[in-house]
Structures are given as C-alpha cells and as structure tokens.
C-alpha positions in Angstrom: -61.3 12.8 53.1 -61.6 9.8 50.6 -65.4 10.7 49.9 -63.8 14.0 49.0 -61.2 12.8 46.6 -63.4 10.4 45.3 -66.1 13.7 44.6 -63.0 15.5 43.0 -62.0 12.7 40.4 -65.6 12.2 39.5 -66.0 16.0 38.8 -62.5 15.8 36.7 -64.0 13.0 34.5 -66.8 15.2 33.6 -64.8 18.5 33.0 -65.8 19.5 30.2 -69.6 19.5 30.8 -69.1 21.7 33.9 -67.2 24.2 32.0 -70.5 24.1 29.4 -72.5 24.9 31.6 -70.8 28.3 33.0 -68.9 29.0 30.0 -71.4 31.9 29.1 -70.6 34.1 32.5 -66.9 32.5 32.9 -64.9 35.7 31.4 -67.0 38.0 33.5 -67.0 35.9 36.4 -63.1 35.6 35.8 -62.3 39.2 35.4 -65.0 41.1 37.5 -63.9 38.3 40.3 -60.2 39.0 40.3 -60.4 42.5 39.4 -59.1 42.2 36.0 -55.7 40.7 37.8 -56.1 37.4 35.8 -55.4 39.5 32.1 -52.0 40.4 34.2 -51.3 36.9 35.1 -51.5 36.1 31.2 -49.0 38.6 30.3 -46.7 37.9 32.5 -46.9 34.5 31.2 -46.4 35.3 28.1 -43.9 37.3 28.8 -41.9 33.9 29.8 -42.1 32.2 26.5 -39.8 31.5 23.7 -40.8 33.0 20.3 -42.2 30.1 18.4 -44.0 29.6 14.6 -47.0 26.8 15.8 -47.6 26.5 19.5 -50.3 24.1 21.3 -52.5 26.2 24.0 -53.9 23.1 26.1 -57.3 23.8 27.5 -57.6 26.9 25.7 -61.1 27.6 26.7 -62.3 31.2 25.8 -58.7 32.0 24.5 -57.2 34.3 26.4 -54.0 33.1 26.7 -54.0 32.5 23.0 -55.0 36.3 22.4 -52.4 37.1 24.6 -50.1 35.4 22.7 -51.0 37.0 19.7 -51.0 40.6 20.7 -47.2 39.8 22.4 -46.3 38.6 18.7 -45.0 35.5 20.4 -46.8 33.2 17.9 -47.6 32.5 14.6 -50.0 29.6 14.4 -52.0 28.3 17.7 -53.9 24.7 18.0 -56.2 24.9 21.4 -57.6 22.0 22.4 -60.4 21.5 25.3 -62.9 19.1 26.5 -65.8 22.2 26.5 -67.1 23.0 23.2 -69.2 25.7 24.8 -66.0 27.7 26.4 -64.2 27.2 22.6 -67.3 28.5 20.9 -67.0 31.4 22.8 -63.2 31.7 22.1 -63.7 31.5 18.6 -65.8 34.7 18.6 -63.2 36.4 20.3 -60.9 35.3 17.8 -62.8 36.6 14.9 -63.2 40.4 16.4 -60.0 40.3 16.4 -59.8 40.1 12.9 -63.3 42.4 12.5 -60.9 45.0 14.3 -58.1 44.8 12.3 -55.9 43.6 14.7 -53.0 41.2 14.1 -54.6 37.6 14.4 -53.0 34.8 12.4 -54.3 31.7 12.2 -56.0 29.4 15.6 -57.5 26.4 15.2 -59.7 24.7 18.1 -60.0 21.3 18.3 -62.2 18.9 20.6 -59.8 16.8 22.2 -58.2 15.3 25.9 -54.9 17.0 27.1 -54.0 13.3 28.5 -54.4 11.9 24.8 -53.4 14.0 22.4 -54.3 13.4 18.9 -50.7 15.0 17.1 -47.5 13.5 16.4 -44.0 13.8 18.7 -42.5 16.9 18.3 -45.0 18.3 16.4 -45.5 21.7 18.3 -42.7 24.5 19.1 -44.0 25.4 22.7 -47.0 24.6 24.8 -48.9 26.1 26.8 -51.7 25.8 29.2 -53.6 28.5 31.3 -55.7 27.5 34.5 -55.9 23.7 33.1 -53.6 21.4 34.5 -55.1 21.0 38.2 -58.3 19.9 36.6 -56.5 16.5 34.8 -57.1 13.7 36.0 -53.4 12.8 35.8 -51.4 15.2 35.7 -48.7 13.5 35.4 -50.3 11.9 32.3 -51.2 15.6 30.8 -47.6 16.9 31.1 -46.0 13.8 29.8 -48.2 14.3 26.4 -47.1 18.0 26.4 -43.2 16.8 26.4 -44.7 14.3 23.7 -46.0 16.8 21.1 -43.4 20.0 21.3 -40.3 19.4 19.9 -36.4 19.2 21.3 -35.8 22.6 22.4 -39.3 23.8 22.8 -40.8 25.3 25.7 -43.9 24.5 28.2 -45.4 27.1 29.7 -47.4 26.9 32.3 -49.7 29.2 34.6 -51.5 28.0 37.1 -53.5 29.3 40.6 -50.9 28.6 43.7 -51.8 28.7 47.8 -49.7 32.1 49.2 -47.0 31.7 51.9 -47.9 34.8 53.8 -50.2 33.8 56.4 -52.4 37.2 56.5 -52.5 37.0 52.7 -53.2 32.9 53.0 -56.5 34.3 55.4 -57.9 36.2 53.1 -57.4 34.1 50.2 -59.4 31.1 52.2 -61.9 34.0 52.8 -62.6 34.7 49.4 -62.3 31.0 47.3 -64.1 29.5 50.3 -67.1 31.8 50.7 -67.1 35.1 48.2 -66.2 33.2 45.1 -68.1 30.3 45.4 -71.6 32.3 46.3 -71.2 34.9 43.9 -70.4 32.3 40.8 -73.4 30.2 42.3 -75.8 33.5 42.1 -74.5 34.7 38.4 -74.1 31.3 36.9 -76.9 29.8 38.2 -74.4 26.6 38.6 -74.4 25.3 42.4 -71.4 22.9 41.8 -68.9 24.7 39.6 -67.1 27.5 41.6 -67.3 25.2 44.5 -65.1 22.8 42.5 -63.2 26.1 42.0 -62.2 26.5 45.8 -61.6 22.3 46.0 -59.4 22.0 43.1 -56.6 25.1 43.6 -56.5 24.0 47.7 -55.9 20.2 46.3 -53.5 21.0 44.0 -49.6 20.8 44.0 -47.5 24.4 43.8 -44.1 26.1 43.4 -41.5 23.1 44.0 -43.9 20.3 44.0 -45.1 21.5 40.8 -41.7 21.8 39.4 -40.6 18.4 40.4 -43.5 16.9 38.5 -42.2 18.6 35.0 -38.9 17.2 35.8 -40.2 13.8 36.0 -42.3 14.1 32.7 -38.5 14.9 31.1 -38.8 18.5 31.2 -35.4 20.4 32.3 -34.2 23.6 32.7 -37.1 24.1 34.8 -38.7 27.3 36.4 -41.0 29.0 38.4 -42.7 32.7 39.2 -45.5 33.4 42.0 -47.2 36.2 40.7 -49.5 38.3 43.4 -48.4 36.9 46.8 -47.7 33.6 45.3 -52.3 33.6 44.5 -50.9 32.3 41.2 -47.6 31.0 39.1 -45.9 30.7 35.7 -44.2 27.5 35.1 -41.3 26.6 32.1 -39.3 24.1 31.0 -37.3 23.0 28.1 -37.5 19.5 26.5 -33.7 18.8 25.9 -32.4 18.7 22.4 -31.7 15.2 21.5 -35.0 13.9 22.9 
C-alpha cells in the first residue's frame, strides 16, 4: 500500500507532463468514454455558481468548464491556469471558434502556473472554479487554501469533482468500468500505458461528499455544499469565503 502511495505522489509531481502526453485524444476519450455525460456534469456545475465579472478556472485544461461558463453568461473575464501547456493549447483553439462562430466569448487568458502557488494577489478573483483537478494536487489542502487566497470576501468556489457511488450494484459497475474498460481503451487510443491507469487510482484514492466538504471548511470556506450528480459517479462542490476575510 505504501509503494502505491508512494507511485501516486510521484505521478502527481509530474502532472502536467502526463496530461501532455494525452492531451490530443483527452476530449474524445472524455466524451465518447462517458457518453457525453461529463458536458452534463459541467452544466450542472455551472448552474451552481454566483454570477461573477473575473473568475479563476484552476486546471482549466481544454476549457470546458470555462466554455460552459461562458455560454451560461455566468462570467465575464476567465484566468485558467494548468501545469499542461499541451491540454491549454488545445483549449485555446476552442476558445477562438468560439469567437470564429460568432458566439458570445469575452475575454480568457491561460496562464502556465501551480494551483498550490498561485501567482495573483488576495482577493483578486470573484469565484473559482476547478473541474476534474483537485484529486490530482499534491495537497490538496494546499490547493484550496490558495483558492480562498485569491477570490475575494463573498466569492464563491466551485468545485466538480469524480465521487465513488453508494449504491452497491452501481458501485460494481463503476469498479468494472474505471478498473478495466477505461483504462484499456485510453491505453489503445492514447497510445499512453500509464495515464488512464492513474485515472482509476486517483478517483478510488480520493476523498468525497462529507470528507470533501470538511476539507473546504478547514481551508476557511463556509456556507458549504454538495451535489452527487449520476449515482453519486461525480459531485459539485461550493462555498463562500465570508465577508470580512
């Protein structure tokens, strides 16, 4: 079990190299893999936050939470930051069809930099947000204490994240597919043999639903919240960094 853990930190310090190297079949992967179900997470997510003018979007990857965002109106200006410049280069073209299109995309800005050390001041954001990206910190703790850093008194964190179901048939199933299904068929269309793997590894070592929620609260965060979306496979977080903070 330590040689495990031990494998799982390693593969977090490198994060953003393993993302490089599958960022070029990740949306595919993501949506032909969950059946499109993941673009319904997003909105749902969405649909939890607080209007706001500039909001951070923390891993941001391809961006499509922050092209959620947009469509929902919620936003007006949207700084992404991740540790893969691969997935953000791919995000970035996405951003720009938007605007080929015609369609309402104000201005996003992508920036190379470590959830766990952000480079902006306190209170410098109106929300944050962060899609799929905190069980792959290092600390997490760290990560959501910078988050509670950087928005402002009053401003919301929202947070989605993959979750272990309660059902036991659906909890079968789900150990089914991220143990075996996922992992093989990312290995075959990535051509990566380690990343989906990490995939399976990270959501069934990561904290959920109250455990989660108590971890906000110690990073300062009140008013705190949580959804399970689709049998509890995933689930939106908030909180509210008090006024006077």
């Amino acid at each position: 079990m330590q040689r495990k853990s031990q494998k799982m930190e390693n593969e977090k310090q490198h994060i953003g190299s393993l993302f490089d190297r599958i960022a070029g079949t990740y949306d595919g992967l993501n949506h032909g893999l969950s059946l499109n179900i993941d673009r319904l997470w997003r909105r749902k997510a969405v649909r939890q936050m607080q209007p706001a003018n500039k909001v951070l979007d923390v891993a941001i990857g391809t961006a499509d939470l922050t092209i959620e965002m947009l469509r929902q109106e919620k936003v007006m200006r949207v700084t992404g930051i991740d540790l893969s410049r691969d997935m953000m280069a791919i995000g970035k073209k996405k951003v720009e069809k938007l605007k080929e299109k015609g369609e309402k995309s104000k201005n996003v800005e992508f920036l190379y930099a470590n959830a766990q050390k952000m480079p902006f001041a306190d209170g410098f954001f109106d929300g944050v947000t962060c899609a799929f990206g905190c069980r792959n910190f290092s600390d997490l703790d760290a990560g959501l204490r910078e988050m509670y850093r950087v928005v402002k008194p009053g401003g919301q964190v929202t947070i989605l994240e993959f979750s272990y179901p309660k059902n036991r048939i659906v909890r079968r199933v789900y150990d089914l597919y991220f143990s075996h299904i996922l992992p093989f068929i990312g290995r075959i269309v990535s051509k990566d043999k380690t990343a989906y793997s990490y995939l399976n590894r990270s959501v069934k070592s990561f904290c959920w639903g109250e455990a989660f929620v108590q971890h906000l609260h110690d990073a300062g965060f009140r008013e705190e919240h949580f959804r399970e979306l689709t049998f509890g496979i995933a689930t939106v977080y908030t909180g509210v960094k008090p006024l006077g903070c």
